[in-house]
C-alpha positions as CSV (number, residue, x, y, z in Angstrom):
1,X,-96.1,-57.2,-252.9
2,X,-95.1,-58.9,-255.9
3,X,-95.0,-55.9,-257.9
4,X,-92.9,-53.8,-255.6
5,X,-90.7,-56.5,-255.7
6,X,-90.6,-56.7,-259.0
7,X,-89.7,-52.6,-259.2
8,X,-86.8,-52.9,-256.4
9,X,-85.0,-55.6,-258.4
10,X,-85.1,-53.9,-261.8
11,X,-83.3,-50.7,-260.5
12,X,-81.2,-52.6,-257.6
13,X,-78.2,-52.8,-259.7
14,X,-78.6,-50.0,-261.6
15,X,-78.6,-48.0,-258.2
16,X,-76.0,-49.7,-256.7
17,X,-73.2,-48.9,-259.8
18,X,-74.3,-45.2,-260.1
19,X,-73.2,-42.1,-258.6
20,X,-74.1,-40.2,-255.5
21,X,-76.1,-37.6,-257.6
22,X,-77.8,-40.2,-260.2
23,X,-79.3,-42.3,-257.0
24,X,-81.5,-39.5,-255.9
25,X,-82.8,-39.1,-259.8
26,X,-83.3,-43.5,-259.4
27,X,-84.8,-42.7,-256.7
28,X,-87.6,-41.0,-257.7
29,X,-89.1,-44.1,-259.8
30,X,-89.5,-46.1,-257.4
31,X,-91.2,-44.0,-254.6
32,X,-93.2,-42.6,-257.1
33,X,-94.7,-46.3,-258.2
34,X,-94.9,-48.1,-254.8
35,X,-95.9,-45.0,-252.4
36,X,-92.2,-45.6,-250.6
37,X,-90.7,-42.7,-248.3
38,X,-87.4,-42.0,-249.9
39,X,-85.5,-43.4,-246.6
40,X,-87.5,-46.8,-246.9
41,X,-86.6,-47.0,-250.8
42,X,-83.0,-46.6,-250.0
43,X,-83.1,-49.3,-247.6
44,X,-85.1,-51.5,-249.8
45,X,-82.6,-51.4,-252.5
46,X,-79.4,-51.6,-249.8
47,X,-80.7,-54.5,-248.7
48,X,-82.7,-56.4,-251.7
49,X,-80.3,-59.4,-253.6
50,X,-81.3,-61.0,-257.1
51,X,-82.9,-63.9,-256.2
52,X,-84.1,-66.9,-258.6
53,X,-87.7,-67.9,-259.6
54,X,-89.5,-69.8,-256.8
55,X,-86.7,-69.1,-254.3
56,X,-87.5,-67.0,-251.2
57,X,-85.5,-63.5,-250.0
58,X,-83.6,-64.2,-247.2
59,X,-84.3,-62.0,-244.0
60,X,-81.2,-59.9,-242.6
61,X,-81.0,-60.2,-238.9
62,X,-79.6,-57.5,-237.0
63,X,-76.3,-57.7,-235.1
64,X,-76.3,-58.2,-231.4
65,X,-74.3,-55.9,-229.8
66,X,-75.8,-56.1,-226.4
67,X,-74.6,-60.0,-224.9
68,X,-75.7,-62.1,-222.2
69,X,-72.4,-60.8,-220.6
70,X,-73.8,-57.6,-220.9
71,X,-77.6,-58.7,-219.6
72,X,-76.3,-60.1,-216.6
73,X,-74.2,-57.1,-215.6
74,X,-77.3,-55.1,-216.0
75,X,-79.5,-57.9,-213.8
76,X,-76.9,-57.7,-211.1
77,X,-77.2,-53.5,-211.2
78,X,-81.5,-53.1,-211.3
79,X,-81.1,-55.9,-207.6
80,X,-78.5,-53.4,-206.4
81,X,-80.6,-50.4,-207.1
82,X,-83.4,-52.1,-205.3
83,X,-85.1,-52.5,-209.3
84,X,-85.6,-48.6,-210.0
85,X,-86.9,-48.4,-213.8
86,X,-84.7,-47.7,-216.5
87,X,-84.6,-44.1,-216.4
88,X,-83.1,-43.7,-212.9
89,X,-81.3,-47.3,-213.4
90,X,-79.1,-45.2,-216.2
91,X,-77.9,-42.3,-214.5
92,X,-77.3,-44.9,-211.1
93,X,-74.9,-46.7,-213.1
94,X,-71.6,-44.4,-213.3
95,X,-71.8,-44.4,-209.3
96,X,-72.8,-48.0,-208.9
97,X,-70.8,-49.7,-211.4
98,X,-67.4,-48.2,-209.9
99,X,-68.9,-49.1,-206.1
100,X,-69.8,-52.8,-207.0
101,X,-66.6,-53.4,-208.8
102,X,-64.3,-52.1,-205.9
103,X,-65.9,-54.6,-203.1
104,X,-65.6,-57.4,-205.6
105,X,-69.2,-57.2,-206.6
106,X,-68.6,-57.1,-210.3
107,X,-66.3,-57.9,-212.6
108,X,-66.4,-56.6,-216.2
109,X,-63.8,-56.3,-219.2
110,X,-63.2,-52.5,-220.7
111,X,-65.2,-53.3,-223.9
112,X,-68.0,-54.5,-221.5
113,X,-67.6,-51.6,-219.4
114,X,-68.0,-49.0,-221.8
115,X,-71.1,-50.6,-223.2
116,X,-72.9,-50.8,-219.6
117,X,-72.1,-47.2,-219.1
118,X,-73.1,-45.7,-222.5
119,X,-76.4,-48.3,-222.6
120,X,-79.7,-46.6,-223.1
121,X,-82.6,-46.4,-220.9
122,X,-85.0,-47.8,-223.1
123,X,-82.4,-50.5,-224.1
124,X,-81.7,-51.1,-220.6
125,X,-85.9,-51.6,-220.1
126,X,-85.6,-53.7,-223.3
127,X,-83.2,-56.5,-221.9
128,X,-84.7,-56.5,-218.5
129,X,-88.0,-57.6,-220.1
130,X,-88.2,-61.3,-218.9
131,X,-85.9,-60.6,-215.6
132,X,-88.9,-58.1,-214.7
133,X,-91.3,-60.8,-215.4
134,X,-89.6,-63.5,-214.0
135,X,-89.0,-61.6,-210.7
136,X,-92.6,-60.8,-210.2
137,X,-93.7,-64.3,-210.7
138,X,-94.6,-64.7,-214.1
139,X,-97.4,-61.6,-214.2
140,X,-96.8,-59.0,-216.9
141,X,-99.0,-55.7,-216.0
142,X,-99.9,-54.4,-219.1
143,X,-101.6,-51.1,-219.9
144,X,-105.2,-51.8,-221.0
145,X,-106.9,-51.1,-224.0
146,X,-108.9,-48.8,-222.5
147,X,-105.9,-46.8,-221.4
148,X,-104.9,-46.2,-225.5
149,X,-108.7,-44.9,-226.3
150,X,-108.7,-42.9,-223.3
151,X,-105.3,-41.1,-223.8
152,X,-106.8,-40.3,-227.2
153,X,-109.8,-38.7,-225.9
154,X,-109.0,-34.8,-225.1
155,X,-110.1,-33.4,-221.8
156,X,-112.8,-30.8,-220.8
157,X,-113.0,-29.4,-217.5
158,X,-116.2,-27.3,-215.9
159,X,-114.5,-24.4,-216.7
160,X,-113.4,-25.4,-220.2
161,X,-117.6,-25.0,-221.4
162,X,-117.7,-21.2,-222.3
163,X,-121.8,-20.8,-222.9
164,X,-122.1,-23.6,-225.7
165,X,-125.1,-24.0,-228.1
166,X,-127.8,-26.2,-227.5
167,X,-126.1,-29.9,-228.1
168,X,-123.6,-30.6,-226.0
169,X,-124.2,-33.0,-222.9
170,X,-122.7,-34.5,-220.2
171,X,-123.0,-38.1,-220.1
172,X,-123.1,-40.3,-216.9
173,X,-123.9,-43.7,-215.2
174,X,-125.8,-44.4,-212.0
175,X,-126.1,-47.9,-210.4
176,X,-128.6,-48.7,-208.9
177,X,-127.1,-52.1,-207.5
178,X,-128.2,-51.1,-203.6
179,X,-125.7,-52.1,-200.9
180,X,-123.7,-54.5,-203.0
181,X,-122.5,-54.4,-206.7
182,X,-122.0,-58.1,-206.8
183,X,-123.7,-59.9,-209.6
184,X,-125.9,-57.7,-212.5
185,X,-128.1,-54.9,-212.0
186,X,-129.4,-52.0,-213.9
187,X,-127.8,-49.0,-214.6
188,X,-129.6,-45.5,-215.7
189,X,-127.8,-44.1,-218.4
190,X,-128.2,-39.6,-217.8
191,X,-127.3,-37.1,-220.8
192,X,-128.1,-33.7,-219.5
193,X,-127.7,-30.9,-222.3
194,X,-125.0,-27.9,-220.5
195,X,-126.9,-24.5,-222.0
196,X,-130.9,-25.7,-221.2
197,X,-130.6,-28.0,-218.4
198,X,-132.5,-30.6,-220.3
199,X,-132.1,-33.9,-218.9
200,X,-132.8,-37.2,-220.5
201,X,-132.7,-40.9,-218.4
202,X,-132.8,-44.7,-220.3
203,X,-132.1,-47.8,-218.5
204,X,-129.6,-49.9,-219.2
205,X,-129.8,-53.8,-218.3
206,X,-125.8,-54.2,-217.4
207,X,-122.6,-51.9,-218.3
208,X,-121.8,-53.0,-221.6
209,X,-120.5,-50.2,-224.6
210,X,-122.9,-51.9,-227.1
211,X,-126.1,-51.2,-224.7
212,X,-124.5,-47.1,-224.0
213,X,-124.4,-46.6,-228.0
214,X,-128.0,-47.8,-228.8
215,X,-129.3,-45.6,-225.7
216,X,-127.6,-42.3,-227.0
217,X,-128.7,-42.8,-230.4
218,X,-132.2,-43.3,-228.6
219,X,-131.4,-40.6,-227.0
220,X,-130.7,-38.5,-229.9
221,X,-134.5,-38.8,-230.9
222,X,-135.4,-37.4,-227.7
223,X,-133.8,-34.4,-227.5
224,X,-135.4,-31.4,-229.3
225,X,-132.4,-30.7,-230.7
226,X,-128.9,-32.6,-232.7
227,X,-126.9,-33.8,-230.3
228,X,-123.5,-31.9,-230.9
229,X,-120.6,-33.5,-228.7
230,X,-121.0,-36.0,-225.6
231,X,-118.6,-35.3,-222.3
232,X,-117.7,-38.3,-220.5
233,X,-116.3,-39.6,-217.9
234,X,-112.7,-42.2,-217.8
235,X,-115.4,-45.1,-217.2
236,X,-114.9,-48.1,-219.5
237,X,-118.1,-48.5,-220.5
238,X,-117.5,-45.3,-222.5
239,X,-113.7,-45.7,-223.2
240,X,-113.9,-48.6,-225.3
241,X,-113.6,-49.2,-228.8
242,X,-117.4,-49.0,-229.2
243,X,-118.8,-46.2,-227.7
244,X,-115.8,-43.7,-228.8
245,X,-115.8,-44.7,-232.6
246,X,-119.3,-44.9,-232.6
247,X,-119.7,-41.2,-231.6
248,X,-116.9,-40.3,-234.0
249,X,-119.0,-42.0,-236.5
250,X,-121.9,-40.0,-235.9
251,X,-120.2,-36.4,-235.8
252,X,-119.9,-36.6,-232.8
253,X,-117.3,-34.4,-230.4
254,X,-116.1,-36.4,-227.8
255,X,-114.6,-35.6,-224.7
256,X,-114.3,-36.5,-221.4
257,X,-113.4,-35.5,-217.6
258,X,-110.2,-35.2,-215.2
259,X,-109.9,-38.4,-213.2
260,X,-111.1,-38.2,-209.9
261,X,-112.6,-35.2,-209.9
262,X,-116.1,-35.2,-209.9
263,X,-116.4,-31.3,-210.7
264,X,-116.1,-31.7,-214.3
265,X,-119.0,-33.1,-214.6
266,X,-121.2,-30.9,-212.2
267,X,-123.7,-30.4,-214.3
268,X,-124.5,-34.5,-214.9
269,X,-123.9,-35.4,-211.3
270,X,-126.3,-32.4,-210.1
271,X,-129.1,-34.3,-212.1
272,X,-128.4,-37.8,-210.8
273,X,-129.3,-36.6,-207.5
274,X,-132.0,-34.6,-208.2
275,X,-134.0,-36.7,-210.6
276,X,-132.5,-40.2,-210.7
277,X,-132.0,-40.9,-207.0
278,X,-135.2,-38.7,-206.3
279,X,-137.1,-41.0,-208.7
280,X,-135.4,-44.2,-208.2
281,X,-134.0,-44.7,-204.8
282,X,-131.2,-46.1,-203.5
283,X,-132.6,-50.0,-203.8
284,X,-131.3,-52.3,-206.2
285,X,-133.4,-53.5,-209.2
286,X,-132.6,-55.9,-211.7
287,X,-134.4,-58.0,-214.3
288,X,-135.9,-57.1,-217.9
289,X,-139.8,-56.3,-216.6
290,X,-137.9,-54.2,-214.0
291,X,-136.3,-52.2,-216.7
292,X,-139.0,-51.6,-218.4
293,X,-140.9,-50.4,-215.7
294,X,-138.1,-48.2,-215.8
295,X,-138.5,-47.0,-219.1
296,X,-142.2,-46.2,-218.6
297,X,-140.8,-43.7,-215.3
298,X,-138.3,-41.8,-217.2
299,X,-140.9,-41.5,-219.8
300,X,-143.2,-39.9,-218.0
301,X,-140.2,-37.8,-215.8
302,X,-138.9,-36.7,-218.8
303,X,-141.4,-34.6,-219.7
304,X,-142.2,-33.4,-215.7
305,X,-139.2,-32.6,-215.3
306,X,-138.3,-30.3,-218.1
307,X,-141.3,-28.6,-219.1
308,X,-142.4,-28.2,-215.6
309,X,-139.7,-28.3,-212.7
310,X,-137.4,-24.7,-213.0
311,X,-133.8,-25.2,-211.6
312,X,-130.9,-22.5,-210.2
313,X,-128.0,-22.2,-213.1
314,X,-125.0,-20.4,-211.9
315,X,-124.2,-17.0,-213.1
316,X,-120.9,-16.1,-211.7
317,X,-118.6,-17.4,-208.9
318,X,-115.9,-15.2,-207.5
319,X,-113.6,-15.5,-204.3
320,X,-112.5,-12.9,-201.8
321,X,-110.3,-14.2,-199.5
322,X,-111.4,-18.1,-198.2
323,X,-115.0,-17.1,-199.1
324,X,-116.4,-18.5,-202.1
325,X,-119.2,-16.3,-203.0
326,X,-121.9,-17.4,-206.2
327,X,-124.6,-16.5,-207.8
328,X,-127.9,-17.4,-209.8
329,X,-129.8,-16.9,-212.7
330,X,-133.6,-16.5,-212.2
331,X,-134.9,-20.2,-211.3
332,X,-136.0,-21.3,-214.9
333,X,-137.6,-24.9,-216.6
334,X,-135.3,-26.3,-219.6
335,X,-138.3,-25.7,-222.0
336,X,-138.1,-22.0,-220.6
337,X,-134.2,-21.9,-221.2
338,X,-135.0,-23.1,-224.7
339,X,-137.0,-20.7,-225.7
340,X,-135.0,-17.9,-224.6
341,X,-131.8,-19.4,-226.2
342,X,-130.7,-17.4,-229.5
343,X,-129.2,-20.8,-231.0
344,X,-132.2,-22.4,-231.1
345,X,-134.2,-22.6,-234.3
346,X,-137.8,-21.4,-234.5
347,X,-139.0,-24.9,-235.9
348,X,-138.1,-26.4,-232.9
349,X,-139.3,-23.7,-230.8
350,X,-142.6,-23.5,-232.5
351,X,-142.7,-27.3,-231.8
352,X,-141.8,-27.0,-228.2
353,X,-144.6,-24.9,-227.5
354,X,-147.2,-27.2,-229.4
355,X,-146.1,-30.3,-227.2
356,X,-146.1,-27.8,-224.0
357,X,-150.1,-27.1,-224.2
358,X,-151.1,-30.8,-224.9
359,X,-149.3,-31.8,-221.4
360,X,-151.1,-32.0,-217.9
361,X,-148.6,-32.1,-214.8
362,X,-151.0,-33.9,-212.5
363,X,-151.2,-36.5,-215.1
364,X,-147.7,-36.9,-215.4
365,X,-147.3,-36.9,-211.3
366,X,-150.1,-39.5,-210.9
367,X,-147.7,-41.9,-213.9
368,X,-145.0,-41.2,-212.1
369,X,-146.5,-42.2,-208.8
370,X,-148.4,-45.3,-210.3
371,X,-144.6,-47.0,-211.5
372,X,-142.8,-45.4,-208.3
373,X,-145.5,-47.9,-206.9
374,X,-144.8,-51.0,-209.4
375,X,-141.4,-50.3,-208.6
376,X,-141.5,-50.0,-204.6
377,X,-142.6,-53.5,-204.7
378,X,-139.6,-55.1,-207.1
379,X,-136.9,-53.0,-205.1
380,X,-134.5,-55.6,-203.5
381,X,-131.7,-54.0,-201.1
382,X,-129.3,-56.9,-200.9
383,X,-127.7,-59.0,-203.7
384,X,-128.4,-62.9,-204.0
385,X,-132.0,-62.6,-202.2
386,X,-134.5,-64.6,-204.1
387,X,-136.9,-62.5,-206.8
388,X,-140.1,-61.7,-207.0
389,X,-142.6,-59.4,-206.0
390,X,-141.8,-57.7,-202.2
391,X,-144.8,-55.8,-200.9
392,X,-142.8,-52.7,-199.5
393,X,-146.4,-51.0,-197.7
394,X,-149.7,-50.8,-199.1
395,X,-150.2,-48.5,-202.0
396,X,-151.8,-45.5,-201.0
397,X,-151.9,-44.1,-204.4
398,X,-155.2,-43.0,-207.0
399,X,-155.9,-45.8,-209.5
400,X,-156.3,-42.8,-211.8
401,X,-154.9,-39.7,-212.7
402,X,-159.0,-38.2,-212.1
403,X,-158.4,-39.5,-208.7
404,X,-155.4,-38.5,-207.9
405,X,-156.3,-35.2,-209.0
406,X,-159.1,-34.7,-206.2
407,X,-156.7,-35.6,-202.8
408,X,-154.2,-32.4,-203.9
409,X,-154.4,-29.8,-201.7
410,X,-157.2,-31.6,-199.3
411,X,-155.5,-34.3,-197.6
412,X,-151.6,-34.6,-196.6
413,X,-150.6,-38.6,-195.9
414,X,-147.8,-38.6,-193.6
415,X,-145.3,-40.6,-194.7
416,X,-142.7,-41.3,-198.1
417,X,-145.3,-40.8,-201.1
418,X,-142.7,-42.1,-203.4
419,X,-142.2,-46.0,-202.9
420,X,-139.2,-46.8,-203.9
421,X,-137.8,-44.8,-201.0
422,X,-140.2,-46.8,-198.2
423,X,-138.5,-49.0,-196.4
424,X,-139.6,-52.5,-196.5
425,X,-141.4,-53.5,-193.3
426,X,-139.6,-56.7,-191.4
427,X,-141.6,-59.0,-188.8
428,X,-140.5,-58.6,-185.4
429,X,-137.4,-61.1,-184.4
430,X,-138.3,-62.8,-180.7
431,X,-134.9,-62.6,-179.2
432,X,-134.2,-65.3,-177.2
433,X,-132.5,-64.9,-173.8
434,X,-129.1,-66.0,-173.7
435,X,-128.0,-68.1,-170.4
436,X,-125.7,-66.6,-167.7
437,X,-123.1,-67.8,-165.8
438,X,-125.1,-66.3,-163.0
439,X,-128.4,-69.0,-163.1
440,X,-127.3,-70.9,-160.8
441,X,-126.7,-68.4,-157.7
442,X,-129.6,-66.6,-157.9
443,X,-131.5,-67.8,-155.3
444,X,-128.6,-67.1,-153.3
445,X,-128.1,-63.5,-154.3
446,X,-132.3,-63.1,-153.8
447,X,-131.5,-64.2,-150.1
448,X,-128.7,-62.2,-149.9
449,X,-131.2,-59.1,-150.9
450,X,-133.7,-60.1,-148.6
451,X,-131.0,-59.5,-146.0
452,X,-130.4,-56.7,-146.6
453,X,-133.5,-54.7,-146.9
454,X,-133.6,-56.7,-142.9
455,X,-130.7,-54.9,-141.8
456,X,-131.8,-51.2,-143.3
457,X,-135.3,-51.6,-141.3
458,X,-133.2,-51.7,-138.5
459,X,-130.9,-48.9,-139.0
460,X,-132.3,-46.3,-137.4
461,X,-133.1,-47.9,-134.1
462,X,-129.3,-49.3,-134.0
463,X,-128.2,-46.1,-134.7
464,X,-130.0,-44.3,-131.3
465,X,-129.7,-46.8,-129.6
466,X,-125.4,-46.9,-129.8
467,X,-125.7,-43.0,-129.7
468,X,-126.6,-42.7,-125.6
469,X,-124.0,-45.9,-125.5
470,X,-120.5,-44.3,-123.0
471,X,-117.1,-45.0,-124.8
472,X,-115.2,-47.4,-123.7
473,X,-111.8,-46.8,-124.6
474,X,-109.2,-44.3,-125.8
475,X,-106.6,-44.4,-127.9
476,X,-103.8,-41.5,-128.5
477,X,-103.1,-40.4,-132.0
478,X,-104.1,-37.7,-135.1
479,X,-107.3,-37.9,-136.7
480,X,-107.5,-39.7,-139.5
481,X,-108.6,-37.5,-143.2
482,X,-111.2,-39.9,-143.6
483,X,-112.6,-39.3,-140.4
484,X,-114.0,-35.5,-139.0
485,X,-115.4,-34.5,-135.8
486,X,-119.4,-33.9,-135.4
487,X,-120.1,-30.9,-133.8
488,X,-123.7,-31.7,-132.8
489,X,-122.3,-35.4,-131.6
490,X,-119.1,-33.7,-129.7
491,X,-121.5,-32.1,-127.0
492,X,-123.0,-36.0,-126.8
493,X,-119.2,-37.4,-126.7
494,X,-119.3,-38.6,-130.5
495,X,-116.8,-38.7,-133.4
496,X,-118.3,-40.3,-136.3
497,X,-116.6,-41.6,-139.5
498,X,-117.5,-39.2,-142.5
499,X,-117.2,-41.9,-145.4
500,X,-118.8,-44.9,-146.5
501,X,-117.7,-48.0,-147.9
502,X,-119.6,-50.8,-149.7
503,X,-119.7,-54.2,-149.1
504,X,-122.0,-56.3,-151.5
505,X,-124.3,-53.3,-152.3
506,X,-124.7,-52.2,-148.5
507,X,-123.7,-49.1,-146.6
508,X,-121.4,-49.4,-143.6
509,X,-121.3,-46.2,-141.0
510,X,-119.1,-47.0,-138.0
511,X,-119.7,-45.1,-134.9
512,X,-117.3,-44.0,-132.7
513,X,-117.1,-43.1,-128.8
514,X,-116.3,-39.8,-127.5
515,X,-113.3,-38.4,-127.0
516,X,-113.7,-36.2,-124.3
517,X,-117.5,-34.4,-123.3
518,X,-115.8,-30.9,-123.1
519,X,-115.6,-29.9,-126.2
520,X,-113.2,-27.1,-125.5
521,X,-111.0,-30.1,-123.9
522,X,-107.2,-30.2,-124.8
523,X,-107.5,-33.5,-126.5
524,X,-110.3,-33.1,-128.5
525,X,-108.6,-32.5,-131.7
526,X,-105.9,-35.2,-131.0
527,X,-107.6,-37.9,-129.8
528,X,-109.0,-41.0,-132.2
529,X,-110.6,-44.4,-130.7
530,X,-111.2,-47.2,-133.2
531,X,-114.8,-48.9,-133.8
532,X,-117.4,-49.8,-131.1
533,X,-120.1,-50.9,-133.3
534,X,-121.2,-50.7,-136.9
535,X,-124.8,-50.5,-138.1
536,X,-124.4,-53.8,-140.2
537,X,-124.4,-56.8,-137.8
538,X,-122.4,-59.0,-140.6
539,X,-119.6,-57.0,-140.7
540,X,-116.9,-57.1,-137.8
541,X,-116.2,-54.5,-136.0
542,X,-112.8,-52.3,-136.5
């Protein structure tokens, strides 16, 4: 700093006394010894005054032209426009100055005036700073640092792959933190390679961006193949300052996905369903030992699932109409795919296909079995329960691999082979019998019942024996709707009441006297007499 210092003064006055053509020559001097652009020079030497030894350069400050005057005026406006942002608050003002100063509003000089209405929209952003912040009670929302890395990072859609060479992967996260993320659990950490389907899974104790760059470079040793470019998605724990540089570091192309739209990474979010959750479940597990029991399951799946499990890839995928119709390459294993693939070197396939004949699938199942076992009984479905070892069900798996090799195909156990998808069996809760406002009257309502069933023993024989009975009054008027006349009971001299009603969970019928014993009689369809009797003795009679 010295130096350049040293540079500026001995041409300042030079530059100042000389000519409009000689100042670009002296120019050229200085930019080329201190790196200056030619703008920055100029301003350097504008600005720069002899000073003495030991004394210090005095800072220009740059005029104000914006005043408190001003500020306020520009307060008063963002209330009025119900605090819009800058950008709309600058083409409001030459409508809502005018309007605020005619009802007495606001009241500016011209000079004033003319600088509210030819203000800027970031300047007007500028002063409003602390008003902003003051009016939303002291809280400043400020764009994260994740936001910066993030807008840095270029997109890649599903459509955006174009058949790329063995290297690039989708990257992803799955919890496994049960019904409740509260607190820390583990995460699996899934890098699934877009041309061969090969899939890779490491545990990860919490979500931190240290923790996601040791398990892709430990990833990297895993895959048959240089890892070429990792796709992720706008998670933090891979927009940070760690994970992003890191990649960049390694030669890595890095990308990521839309937000919100789970489709651009289809092929990463396929696999977390069809080997993670398959594996793992949908229990939350925690804890070191946990992880690496972990670690000893994808270890073993790894190797199941890509030299020995084939998959559907899509071919093509056209629409006609609102039909969405696809379709699928031959069902093939990600060791198959790699083979097959032209980009792939002959070392590597050569080496594939040595590792292939030394590998025993029942083996693998019986490993994967044995820690889905270990794990079934460290699963724990809620957050804050105490640890340690839940016995989900009895283990119904071979101790050995020897063993488990001699129950395929001869005996089919009904039930969830894999433990860490049983269920963990609950003792019975007694329920206890809550009291009812009803305790105390039910002696009274038993007597009330015994009553009853009385009176329906002797239905039948009240009911002949008021059938022969003569009426014994009649009364002029229509028939009522709820009432009809009994054909069979008109030749005895009987109207009977077609409808019901219920009186404390009993049946009423009523029966009626006759209206006439000719049933061709003139006032057999006009006639109605009220109630004689009623087949329940505690109701009164109509």
């Amino acid at each position: 700093m010295g130096a350049r210092r040293e540079v500026v003064s001995a041409v300042t006055e030079r530059y100042r006394s000389a000519q409009r053509a000689e100042k670009g020559r002296i120019l050229d001097a200085p930019c080329a010894t201190t790196g200056w652009h030619r703008k920055h020079a100029v301003r350097a030497l504008r600005q720069h005054e002899t000073v003495g030894p030991g004394e210090v350069e005095a800072s220009r400050e740059r005029r104000r032209r914006y005043g408190a005057t001003i500020k306020d005026a520009l307060t008063a406006l963002w209330e009025a426009s119900d605090r819009v942002c800058g950008k709309r608050l600058k083409v409001m003002i030459p409508t809502l100055l005018p309007a605020l100063e005619r009802h007495g509003r606001l009241q500016l000089g011209q000079s004033d005036r003319d600088r509210v209405l030819a203000i800027s929209a970031a300047t007007i952003d500028r002063l409003l700073v602390d008003v902003k912040i003051a009016a939303s009670g002291g809280r400043r929302r400020r764009a994260g640092f994740h936001s910066a890395i993030r807008r840095e990072v270029p997109i890649r859609t599903f459509n955006d792959w174009n058949s790329p060479p063995p290297g690039f992967c989708e990257v992803d996260m799955v919890a496994h933190g049960g019904t409740s993320v509260a607190g820390s659990f583990i995460q699996t950490l899934t890098m699934v390679d877009i041309a061969t389907g090969w899939t890779e899974c490491l545990p990860l104790l919490t979500r931190d961006g240290s923790l996601v760059a040791e398990a892709i470079n430990r990833a990297q040793s895993l895959f048959p193949w240089l890892l070429r470019g990792v796709d992720f998605d706008n998670d933090s724990a891979f927009m940070n300052d760690v994970v992003v540089p890191w990649c960049r570091q390694q030669k890595l192309e890095v990308t990521r996905s839309r937000a919100y739209k789970k489709n651009d990474q289809a092929f990463v979010e396929q696999k977390n369903g069809a080997v993670v959750r398959r594996l793992m479940g949908y229990g939350r597990f925690d804890g070191v030992e946990t992880a690496r029991v972990m670690g000893r399951l994808y270890a073993a799946a790894r190797l199941y699932v890509n030299f020995f499990q084939p998959s559907f890839k899509l071919k093509e995928k056209r629409r006609e109409g609102a039909k969405v119709i696809k379709r699928y390459h031959a069902p093939l294993t990600p060791y198959q795919r790699a083979l097959a693939h032209p980009k792939v070197t002959a070392a590597v396939k050569r080496r594939l296909r040595d590792q292939y004949r030394l590998l025993d699938p029942v083996a693998l199942l019986a490993e994967i079995r044995a820690t889905q076992d270990e794990l079934g009984n460290r699963v724990d479905r809620r957050a804050g329960q105490a640890r340690g070892l839940q016995r989900a069900c009895t283990s119904t798996a071979p101790a050995t691999a020897a063993m488990f090799a001699k129950t395929l195909g001869k005996t089919v156990t009904a039930g969830e082979p894999r433990a860490t998808h049983r269920r963990t069996r609950r003792p019975y809760k007694t329920r206890v019998r809550m009291p009812s406002k009803l305790d105390p009257h039910i002696a009274t309502i038993e007597g009330w019942l015994a009553a009853a069933r009385q009176s329906d023993r002797l239905h039948s024989d009240h009911i002949a024996h008021t059938a022969h009975r003569k009426p014994l009054r009649r009364h002029p008027g229509p028939l009522r709707k709820a009432e009809r006349v009994d054909p069979m009971g008109a030749r005895r001299g009987l109207v009977t009441r077609a409808t019901s009603s219920r009186n404390g969970g009993r049946h009423h019928l009523g029966i009626m006297g006759d209206i006439d014993r000719n049933p061709h009689g003139p006032d057999f369809l006009g006639g109605c007499i009220h109630y004689e009797t009623t087949v329940c003795g505690s109701c009164t009679s109509l």
